[in-house]
C-alpha positions as CSV (number, residue, x, y, z in Angstrom):
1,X,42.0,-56.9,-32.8
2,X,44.4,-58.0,-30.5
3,X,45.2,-53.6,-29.5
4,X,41.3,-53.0,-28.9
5,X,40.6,-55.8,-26.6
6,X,43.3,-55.1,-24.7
7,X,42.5,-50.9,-24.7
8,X,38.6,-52.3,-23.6
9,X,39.9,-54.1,-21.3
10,X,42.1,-51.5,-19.4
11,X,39.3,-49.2,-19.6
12,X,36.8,-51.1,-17.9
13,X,39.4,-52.0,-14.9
14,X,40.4,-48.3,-14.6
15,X,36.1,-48.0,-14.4
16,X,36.0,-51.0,-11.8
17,X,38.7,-49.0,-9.7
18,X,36.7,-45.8,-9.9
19,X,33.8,-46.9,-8.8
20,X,35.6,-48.9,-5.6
21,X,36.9,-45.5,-4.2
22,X,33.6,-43.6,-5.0
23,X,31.2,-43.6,-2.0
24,X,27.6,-45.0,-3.1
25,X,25.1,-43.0,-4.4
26,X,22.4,-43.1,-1.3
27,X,25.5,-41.4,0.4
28,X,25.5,-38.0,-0.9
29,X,21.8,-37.8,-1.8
30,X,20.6,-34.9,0.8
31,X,17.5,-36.0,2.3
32,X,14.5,-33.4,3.4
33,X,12.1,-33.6,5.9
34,X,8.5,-34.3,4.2
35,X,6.9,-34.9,7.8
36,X,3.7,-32.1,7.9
37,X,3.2,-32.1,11.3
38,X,7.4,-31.3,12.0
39,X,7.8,-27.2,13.6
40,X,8.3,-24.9,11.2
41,X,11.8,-22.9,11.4
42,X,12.3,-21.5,8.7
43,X,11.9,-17.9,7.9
44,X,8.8,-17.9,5.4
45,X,6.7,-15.3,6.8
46,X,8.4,-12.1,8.1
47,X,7.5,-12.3,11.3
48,X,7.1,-8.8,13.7
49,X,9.9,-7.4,15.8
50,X,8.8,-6.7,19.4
51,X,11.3,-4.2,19.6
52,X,9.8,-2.4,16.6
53,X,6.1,-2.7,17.6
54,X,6.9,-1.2,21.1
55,X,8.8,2.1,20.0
56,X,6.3,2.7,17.5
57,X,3.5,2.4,20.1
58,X,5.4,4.8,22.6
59,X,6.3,7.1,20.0
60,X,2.5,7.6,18.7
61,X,1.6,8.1,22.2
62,X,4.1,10.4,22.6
63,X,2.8,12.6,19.5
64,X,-1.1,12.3,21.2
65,X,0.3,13.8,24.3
66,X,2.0,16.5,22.3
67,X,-0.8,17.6,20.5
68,X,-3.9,16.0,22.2
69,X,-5.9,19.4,20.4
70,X,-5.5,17.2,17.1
71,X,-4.8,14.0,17.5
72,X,-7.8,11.9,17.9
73,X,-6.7,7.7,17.6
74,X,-3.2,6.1,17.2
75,X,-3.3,2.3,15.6
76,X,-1.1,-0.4,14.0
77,X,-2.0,-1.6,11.1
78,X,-0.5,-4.7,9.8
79,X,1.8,-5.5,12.8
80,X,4.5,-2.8,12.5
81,X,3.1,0.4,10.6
82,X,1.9,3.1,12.9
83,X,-0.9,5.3,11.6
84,X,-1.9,9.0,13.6
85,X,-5.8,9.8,12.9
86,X,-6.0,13.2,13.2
87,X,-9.1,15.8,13.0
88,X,-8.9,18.2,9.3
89,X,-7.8,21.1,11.3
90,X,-4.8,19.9,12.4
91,X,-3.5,18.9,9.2
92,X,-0.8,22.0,9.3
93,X,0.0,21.9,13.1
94,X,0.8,18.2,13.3
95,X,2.7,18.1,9.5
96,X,4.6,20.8,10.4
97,X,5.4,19.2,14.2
98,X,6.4,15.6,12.3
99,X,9.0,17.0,10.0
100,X,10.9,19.9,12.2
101,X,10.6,18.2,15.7
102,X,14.1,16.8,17.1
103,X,12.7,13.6,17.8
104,X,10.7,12.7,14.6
105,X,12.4,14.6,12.0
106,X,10.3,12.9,8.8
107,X,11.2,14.9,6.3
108,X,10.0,13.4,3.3
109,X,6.7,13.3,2.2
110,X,6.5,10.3,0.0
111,X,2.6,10.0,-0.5
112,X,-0.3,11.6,-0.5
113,X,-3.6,9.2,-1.2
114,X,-7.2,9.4,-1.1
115,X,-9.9,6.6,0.1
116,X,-13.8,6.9,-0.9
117,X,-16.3,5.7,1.3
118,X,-19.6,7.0,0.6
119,X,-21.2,5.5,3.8
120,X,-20.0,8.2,5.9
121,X,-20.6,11.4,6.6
122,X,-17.2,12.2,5.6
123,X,-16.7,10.1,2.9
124,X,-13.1,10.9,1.8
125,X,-10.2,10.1,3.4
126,X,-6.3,12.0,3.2
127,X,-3.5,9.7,3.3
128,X,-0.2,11.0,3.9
129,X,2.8,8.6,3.9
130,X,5.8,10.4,5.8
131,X,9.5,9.0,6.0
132,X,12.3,10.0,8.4
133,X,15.5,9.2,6.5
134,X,17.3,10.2,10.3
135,X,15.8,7.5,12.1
136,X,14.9,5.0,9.3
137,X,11.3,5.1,10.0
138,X,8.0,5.4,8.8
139,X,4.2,7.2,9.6
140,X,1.0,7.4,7.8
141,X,-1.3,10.2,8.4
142,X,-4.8,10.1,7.9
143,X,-7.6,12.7,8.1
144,X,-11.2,13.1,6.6
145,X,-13.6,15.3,4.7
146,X,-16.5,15.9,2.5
147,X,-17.6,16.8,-0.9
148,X,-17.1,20.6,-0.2
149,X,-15.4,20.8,2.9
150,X,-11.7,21.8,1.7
151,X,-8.3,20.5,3.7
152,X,-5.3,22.7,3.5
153,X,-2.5,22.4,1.6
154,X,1.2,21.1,3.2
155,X,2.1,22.4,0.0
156,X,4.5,25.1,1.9
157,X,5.8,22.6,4.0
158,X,6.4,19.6,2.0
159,X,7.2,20.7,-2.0
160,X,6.4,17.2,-2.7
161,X,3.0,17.7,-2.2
162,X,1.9,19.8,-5.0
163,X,1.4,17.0,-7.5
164,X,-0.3,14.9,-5.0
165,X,-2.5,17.3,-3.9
166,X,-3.7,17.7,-7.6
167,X,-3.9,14.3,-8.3
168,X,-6.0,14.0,-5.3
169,X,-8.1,16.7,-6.6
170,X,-8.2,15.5,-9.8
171,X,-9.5,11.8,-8.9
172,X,-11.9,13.3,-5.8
173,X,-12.4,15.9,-6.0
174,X,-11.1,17.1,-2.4
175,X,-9.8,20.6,-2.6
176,X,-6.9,21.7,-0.7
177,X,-6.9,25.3,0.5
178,X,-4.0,27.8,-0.1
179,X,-2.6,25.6,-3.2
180,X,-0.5,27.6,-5.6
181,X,-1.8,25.6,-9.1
182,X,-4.4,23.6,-8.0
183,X,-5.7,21.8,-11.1
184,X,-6.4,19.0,-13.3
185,X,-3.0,17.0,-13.8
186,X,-4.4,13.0,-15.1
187,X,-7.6,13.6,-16.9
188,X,-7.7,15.7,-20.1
189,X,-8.9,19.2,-20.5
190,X,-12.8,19.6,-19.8
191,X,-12.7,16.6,-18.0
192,X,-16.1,16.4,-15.8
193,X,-16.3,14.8,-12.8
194,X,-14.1,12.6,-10.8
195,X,-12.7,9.2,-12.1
196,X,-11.9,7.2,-8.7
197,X,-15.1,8.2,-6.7
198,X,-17.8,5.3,-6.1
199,X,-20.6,7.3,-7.8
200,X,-18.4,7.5,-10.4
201,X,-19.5,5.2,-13.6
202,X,-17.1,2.7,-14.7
203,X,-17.7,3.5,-18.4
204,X,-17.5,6.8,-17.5
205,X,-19.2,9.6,-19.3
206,X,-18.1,10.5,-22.5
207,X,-15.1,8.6,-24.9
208,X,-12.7,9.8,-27.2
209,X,-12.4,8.9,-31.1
210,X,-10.8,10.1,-34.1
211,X,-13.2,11.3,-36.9
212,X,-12.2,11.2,-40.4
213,X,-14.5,13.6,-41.7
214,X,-13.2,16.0,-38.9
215,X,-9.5,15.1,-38.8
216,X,-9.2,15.1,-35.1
217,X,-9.8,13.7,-31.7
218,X,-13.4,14.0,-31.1
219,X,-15.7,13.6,-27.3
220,X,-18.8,11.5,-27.1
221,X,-21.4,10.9,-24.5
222,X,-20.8,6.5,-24.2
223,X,-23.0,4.2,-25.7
224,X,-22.9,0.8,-24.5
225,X,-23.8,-2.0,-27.3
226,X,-25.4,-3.7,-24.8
227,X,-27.1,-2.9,-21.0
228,X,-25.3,-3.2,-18.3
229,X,-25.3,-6.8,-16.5
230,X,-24.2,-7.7,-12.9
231,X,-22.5,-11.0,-12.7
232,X,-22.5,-12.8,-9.2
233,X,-18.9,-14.3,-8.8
234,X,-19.4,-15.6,-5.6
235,X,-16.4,-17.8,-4.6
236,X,-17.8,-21.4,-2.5
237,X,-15.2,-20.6,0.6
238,X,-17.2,-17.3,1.1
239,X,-20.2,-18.6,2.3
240,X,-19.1,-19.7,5.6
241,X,-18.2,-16.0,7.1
242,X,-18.8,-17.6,10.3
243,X,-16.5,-20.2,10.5
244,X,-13.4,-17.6,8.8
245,X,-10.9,-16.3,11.5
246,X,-11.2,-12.8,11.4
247,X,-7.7,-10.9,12.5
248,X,-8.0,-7.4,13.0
249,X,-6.8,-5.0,10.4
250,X,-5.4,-2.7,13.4
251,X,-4.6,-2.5,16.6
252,X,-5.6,0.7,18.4
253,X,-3.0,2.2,20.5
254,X,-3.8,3.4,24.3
255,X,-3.5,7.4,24.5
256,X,-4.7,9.0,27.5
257,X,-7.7,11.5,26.5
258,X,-7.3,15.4,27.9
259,X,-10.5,16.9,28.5
């Protein structure tokens, strides 16, 4: 008994000791800020680049003064992206100037989308997203059409294209002129119609089964169990639109019109 009181004992000075040369515990606890009304510093939103902003503004100016024929508004959209709107005509003239001229050199065609808006006259939209691996750097395209008007194909200058420009075909039914294999590449064959246009139903027209009488895959025009119901989902914050702070989606860029 005599051993373990004396082993406690040592242990709880060599404790005591410890503790005397340890700094307290309100020492080393990091304290942060909580004040809400203190400037924020750090970096939690990217935040634009001046420098950026300004050489892509004087470089889409500098494409509307190379070809004025074509180029009809330069914006950017979302602080930093720079988007050329261009008439259908000059989808070939300006393609071809973006990837084999000295000072824009994009060479890689790394999208082509479509956009549906029935409103207009034109009602489709051809997105082209372009990257210059030379200069780090990036351009978006955009020209319009209609239901039967075709665009032509970049097919021969960008290889990339060829895909895109049948998946555009395939879910809008745009058609690009001067396509070598322009056809279906998503939807299966007989496919009628186009999935991603508004007019389009959401059910679509016919499904797909497999019949066991028949031993295959089978097509049928839908039928719905039930009719089809609209559902008001309204969120409360929505119906002040006058009170929201509306920031513009772009920011249209100066160019100097030629008559």
């Amino acid at each position: 008994m005599a051993t373990v009181s004396r082993l406690l004992a040592t242990g709880l000075r060599r404790q005591l000791v410890r503790a005397r040369h340890q700094p307290a515990l309100t020492q080393i606890v990091r304290h942060e800020g909580t004040d809400s009304t203190a400037l924020e510093t750090r970096p939690t939103v990217r935040k634009f680049d001046p420098e950026v902003r300004q050489n892509l503004t004087e470089f889409g100016q500098y494409v509307a003064e190379c070809m004025p024929k074509y180029v009809q508004k330069v914006q950017l959209t979302a602080g930093d992206e720079l988007e050329i709107l261009i008439a259908p005509q000059g989808v070939i003239p300006v393609m071809t100037f973006l990837k084999n001229h000295h000072n824009a050199q994009f060479g890689s065609l790394a999208d082509v989308a479509g956009v549906d808006i029935p409103s207009r006259a034109n009602r489709f939209e051809i997105v082209y997203n372009l990257l210059s691996l030379r200069f780090n750097s990036r351009i978006r395209v955009k020209t319009y059409t209609d239901e039967l008007t075709p665009i032509d194909s970049v097919n021969d200058i960008f290889k990339a294209a060829n895909w895109n420009e049948r998946e555009v075909w395939d879910m809008y039914g745009v058609y690009f002129s001067n396509h070598p294999d322009l056809r279906r590449i998503l939807t299966d064959y007989g496919f009628e119609g186009h999935p991603l246009r508004k007019d389009f139903p959401l059910s679509g027209y016919v499904e797909c089964r497999y019949d066991d009488e028949l031993r295959r895959v089978v097509q049928e025009p839908v039928e719905l169990a039930q009719e089809f119901r609209k559902f008001d989902l309204a969120a409360p914050w929505e119906q002040f639109p006058a009170f929201r702070e509306m920031i513009p989606a772009a920011e249209e860029v100066e160019i100097d019109k030629k008559e």
